[in-house]
C-alpha positions as CSV (number, residue, x, y, z in Angstrom):
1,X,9.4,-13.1,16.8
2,X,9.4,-9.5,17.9
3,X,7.8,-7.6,20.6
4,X,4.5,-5.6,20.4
5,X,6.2,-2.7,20.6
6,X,8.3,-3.3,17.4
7,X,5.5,-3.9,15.1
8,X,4.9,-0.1,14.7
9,X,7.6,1.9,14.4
10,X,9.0,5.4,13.3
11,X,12.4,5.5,11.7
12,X,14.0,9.2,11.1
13,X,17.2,9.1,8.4
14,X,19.4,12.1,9.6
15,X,21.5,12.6,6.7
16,X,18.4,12.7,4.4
17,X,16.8,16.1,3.8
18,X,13.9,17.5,5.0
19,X,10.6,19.1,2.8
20,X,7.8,20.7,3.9
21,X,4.7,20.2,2.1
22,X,3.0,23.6,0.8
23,X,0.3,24.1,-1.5
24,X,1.0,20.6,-4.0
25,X,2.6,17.1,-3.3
26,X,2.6,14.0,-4.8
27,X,1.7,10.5,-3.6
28,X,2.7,6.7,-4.5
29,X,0.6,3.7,-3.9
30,X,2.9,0.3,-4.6
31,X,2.1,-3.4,-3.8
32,X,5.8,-4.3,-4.7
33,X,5.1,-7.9,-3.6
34,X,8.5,-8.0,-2.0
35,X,10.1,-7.4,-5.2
36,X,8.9,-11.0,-6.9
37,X,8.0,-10.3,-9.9
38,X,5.0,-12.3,-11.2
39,X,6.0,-15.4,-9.2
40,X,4.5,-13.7,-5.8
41,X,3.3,-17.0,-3.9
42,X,4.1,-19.5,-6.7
43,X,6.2,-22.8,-5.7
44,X,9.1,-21.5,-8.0
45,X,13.0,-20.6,-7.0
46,X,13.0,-16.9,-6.6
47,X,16.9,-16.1,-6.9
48,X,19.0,-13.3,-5.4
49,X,19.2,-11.8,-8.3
50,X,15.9,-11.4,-9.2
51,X,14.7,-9.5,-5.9
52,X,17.9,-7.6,-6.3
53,X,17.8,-6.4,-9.9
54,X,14.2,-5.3,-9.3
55,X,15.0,-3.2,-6.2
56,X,17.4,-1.5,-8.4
57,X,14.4,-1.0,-11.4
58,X,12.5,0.3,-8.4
59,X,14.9,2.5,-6.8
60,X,15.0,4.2,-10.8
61,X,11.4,4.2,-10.8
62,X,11.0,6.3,-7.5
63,X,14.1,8.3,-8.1
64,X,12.8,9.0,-11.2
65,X,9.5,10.4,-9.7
66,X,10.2,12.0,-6.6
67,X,7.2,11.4,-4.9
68,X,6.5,13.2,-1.4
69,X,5.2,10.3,0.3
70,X,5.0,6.4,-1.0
71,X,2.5,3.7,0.9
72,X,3.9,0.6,0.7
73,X,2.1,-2.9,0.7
74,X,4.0,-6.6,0.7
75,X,7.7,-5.1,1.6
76,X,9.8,-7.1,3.1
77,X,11.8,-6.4,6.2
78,X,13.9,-9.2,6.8
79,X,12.3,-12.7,5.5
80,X,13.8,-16.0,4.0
81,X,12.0,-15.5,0.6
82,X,14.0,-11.9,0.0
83,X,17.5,-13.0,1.6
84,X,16.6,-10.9,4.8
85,X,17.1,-7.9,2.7
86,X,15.5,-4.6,4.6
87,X,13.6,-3.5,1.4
88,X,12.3,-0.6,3.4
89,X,15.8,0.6,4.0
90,X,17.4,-0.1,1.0
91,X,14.8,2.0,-0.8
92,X,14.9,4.8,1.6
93,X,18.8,5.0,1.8
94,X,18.7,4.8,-2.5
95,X,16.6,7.8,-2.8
96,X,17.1,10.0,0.4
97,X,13.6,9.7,2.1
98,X,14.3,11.4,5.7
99,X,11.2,9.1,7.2
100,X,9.7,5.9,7.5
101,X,7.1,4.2,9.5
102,X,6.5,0.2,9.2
103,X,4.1,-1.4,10.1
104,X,4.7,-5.6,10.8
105,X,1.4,-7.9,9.4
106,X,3.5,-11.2,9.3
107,X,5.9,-12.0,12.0
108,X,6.3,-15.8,12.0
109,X,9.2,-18.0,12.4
110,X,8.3,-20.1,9.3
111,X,5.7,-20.0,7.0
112,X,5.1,-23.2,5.3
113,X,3.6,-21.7,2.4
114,X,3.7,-21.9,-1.5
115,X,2.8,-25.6,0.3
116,X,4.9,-28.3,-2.5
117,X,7.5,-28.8,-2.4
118,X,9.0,-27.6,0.7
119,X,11.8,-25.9,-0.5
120,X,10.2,-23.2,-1.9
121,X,7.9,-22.6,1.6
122,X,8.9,-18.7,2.8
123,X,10.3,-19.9,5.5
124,X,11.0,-17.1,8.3
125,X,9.0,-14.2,7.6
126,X,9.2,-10.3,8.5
127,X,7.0,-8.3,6.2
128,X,4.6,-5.7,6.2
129,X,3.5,-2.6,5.0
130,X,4.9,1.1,5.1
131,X,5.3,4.4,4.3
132,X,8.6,6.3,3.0
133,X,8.2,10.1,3.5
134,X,10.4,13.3,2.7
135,X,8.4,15.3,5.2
136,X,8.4,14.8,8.7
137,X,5.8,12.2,9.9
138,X,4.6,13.5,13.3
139,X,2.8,10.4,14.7
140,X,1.9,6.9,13.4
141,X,-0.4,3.7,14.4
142,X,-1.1,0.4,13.2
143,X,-4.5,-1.3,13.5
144,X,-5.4,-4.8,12.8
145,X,-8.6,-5.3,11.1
146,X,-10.8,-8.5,11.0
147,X,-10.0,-11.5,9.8
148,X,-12.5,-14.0,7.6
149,X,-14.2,-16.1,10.5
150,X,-14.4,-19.2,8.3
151,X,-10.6,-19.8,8.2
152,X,-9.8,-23.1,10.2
153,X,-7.2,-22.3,13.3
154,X,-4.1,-23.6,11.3
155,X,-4.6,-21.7,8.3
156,X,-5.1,-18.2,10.8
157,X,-2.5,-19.6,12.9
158,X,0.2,-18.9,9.7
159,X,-1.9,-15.9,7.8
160,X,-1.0,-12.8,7.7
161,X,-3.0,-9.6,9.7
162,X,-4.8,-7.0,7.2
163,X,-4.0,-3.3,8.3
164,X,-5.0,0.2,8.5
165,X,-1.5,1.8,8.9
166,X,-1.7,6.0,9.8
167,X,0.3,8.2,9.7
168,X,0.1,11.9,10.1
169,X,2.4,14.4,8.4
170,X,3.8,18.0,8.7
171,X,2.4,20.2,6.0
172,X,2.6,24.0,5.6
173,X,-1.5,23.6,7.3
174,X,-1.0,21.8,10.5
175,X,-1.0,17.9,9.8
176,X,-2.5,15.6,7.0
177,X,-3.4,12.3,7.8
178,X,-2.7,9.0,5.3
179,X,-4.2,5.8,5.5
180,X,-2.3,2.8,4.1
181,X,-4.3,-0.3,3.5
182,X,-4.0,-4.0,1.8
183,X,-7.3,-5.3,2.5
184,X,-8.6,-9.1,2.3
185,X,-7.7,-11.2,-0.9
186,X,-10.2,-13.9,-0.8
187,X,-13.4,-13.5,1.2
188,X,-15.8,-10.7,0.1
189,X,-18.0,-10.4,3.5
190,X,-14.6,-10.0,5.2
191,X,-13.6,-7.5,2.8
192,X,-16.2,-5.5,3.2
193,X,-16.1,-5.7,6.9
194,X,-12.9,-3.9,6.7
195,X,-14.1,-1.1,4.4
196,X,-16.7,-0.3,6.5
197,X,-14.3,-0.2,9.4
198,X,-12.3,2.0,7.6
199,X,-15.0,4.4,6.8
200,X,-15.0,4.7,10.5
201,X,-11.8,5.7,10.7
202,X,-12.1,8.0,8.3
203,X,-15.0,10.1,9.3
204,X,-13.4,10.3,12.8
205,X,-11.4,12.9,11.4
206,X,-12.7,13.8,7.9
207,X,-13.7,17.4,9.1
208,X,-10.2,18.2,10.9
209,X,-7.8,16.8,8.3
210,X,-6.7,16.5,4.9
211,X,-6.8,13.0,4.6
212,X,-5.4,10.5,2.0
213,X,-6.6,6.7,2.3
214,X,-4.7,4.1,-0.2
215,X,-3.6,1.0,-1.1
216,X,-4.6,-2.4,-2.5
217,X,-8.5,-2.8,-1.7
218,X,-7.9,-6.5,-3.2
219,X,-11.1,-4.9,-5.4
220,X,-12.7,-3.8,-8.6
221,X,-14.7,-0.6,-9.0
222,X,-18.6,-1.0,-9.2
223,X,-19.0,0.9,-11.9
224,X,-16.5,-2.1,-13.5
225,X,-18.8,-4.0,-16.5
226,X,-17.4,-7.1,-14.5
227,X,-17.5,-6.2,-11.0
228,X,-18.1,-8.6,-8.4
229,X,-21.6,-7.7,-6.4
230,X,-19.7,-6.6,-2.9
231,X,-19.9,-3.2,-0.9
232,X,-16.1,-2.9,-1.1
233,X,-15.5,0.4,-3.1
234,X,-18.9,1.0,-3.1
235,X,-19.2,2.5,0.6
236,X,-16.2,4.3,-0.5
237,X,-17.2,5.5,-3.8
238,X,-20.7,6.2,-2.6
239,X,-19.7,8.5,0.0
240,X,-20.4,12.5,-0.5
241,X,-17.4,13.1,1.8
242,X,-15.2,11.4,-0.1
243,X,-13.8,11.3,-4.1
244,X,-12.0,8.8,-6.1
245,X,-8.7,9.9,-7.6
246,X,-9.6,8.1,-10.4
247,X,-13.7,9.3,-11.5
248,X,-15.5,7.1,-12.8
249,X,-16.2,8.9,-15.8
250,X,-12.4,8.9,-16.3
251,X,-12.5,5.6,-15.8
252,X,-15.5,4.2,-18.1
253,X,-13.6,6.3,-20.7
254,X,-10.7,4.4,-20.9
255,X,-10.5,1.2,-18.4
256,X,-7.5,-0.3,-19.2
257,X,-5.7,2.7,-19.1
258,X,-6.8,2.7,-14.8
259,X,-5.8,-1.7,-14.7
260,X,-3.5,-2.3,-11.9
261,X,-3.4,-5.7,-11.8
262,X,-1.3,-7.9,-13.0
263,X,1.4,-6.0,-14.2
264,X,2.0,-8.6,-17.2
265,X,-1.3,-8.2,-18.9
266,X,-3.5,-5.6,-16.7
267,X,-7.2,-7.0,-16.6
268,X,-8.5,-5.4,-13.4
269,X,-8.0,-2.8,-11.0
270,X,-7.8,-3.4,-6.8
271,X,-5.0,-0.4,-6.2
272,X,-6.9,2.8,-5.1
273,X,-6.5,6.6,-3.7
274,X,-9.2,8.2,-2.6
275,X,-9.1,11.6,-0.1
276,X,-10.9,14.1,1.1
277,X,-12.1,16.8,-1.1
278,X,-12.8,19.0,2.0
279,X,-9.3,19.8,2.2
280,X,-7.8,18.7,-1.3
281,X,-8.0,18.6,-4.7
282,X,-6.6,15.9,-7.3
283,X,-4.3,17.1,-10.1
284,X,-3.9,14.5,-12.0
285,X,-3.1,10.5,-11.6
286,X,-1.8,7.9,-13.4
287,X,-0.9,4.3,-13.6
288,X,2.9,3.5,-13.9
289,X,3.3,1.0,-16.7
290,X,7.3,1.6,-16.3
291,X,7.3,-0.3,-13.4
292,X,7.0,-3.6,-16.0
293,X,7.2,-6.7,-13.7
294,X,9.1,-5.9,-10.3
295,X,5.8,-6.5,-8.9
296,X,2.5,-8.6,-9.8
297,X,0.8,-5.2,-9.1
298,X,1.4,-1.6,-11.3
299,X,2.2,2.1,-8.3
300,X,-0.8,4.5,-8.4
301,X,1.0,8.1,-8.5
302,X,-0.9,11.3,-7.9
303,X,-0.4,14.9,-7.4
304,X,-2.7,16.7,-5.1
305,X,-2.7,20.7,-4.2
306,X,-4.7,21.9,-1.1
307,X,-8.0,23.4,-1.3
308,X,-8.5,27.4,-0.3
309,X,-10.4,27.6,2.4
């Protein structure tokens, strides 16, 4: 188990160059799932080579492109189920990003989970979410948001936390704050609890700072023919001080085109970038279907410029 200290930390990679964002950038959202493929929490063997050969598809797939900044949801740092591999590192060290911040959300000695049998439970677990950055990230925090209040003590005892993770980065205009999140899987109120915590969050700073908030919202769009009645993306999407990076319109035209989720046969979409169009504009964004099946999720990838002011 690590110390409170360690469950936020900065990591600068000397040998790695240095950028300075100026007037465009591009961003990467990725639940990589710890590299499993489509068996993320089955009861199946997950071999070495598996989470090794998709490290390599996913070291291709970020070389390939080159995005500023990546947010990072379900990586592993150093857990039974991955062969205490430091997925953050390898990735980093594989395509020359000169920062890092991680952010822990499961530190347990053993997880007893996919439940039968037992030799397929996690086991020791070390995982999180993070960010991998060519510019220079200036500060960073982690904050733990709630949790559903029906869950019995033993299932909480073993669950992972949900997280905001910030960082703020150096840009040619001062600083530019990014919000990483993997919200709530399987209870709606809960879910929406943490939206409207982040919305918080992000009007604390909405009118000093560019700001980027994204990740897995565990949620589809309202505007979705089969959403689920929840607030979710709604407070989000709803909100004049905030814009989607994929509209709506965009979106109705062409749904399955937007689908993150599952990466086998896309049905739905719970990956999300939204920012602030005070400060920025979005160029253009896509869904990477080359990523195939190193995760059960599809990266978000968009390219942003700053607005004039």
């Amino acid at each position: 188990m690590l110390q409170d200290d360690e469950y936020a930390k900065l990591y600068h990679y000397p040998d790695m160059e240095i950028i300075e964002i100026e007037d465009t950038f591009s961003i990467m959202t990725y639940n990589m799932g710890y590299l499993s493929g489509m068996t993320n929490n089955l009861a199946v063997e997950r071999p070495e080579k598996l989470i090794q050969e998709n490290l390599l598809h996913l070291s291709q797939l970020v070389a390939e492109k080159q995005a500023d900044i990546i947010a990072w949801q379900e990586i592993d740092f150093s857990s039974t189920r991955t062969y205490h591999i430091n997925q953050l590192e390898e990735i980093a060290y594989r395509n020359e990003y000169s920062f890092a911040a991680k952010a822990i959300n499961w530190d347990k000695k053993y997880v007893p989970f996919p439940y039968w049998p037992i030799k397929y439970h996690f086991g020791e677990m070390q995982s999180g979410q993070a960010f991998l950055s060519r510019t220079k990230i200036l500060n960073h925090s982690r904050i733990v948001l709630p949790k559903p209040a029906s869950d019995p003590f033993y299932y909480r005892a073993f669950y992972l936390d949900r997280l905001a993770q910030l960082i703020w980065v150096k840009t040619k205009r001062d600083s530019m704050l990014l919000i990483n999140v993997h919200l709530e899987a399987y209870d709606a109120l809960t879910r929406e609890k943490q939206a409207y915590l982040l919305m918080e969050i992000y009007q604390k700073y909405e009118n000093d700072y560019p700001i980027i908030l994204l990740g897995d919202f565990n949620c589809t769009p309202p505007f979705d023919e089969y959403a689920f009645a929840e607030e979710t993306i709604k407070v989000f999407n709803d909100y004049s001080g905030m814009a989607m990076a994929t509209s709506w319109l965009d979106y109705l035209e062409n749904p399955k085109e937007y689908f993150t989720f599952d990466s086998r046969e896309p049905y739905q979409k719970i990956d999300y970038i939204f920012y602030n169009p005070k400060f920025l504009k979005c160029l253009d964004v896509e869904v990477l279907h080359s990523a195939a099946e190193i995760s059960d999720h599809l990266p978000l990838y968009a390219r942003f410029e700053f607005v004039e002011e």
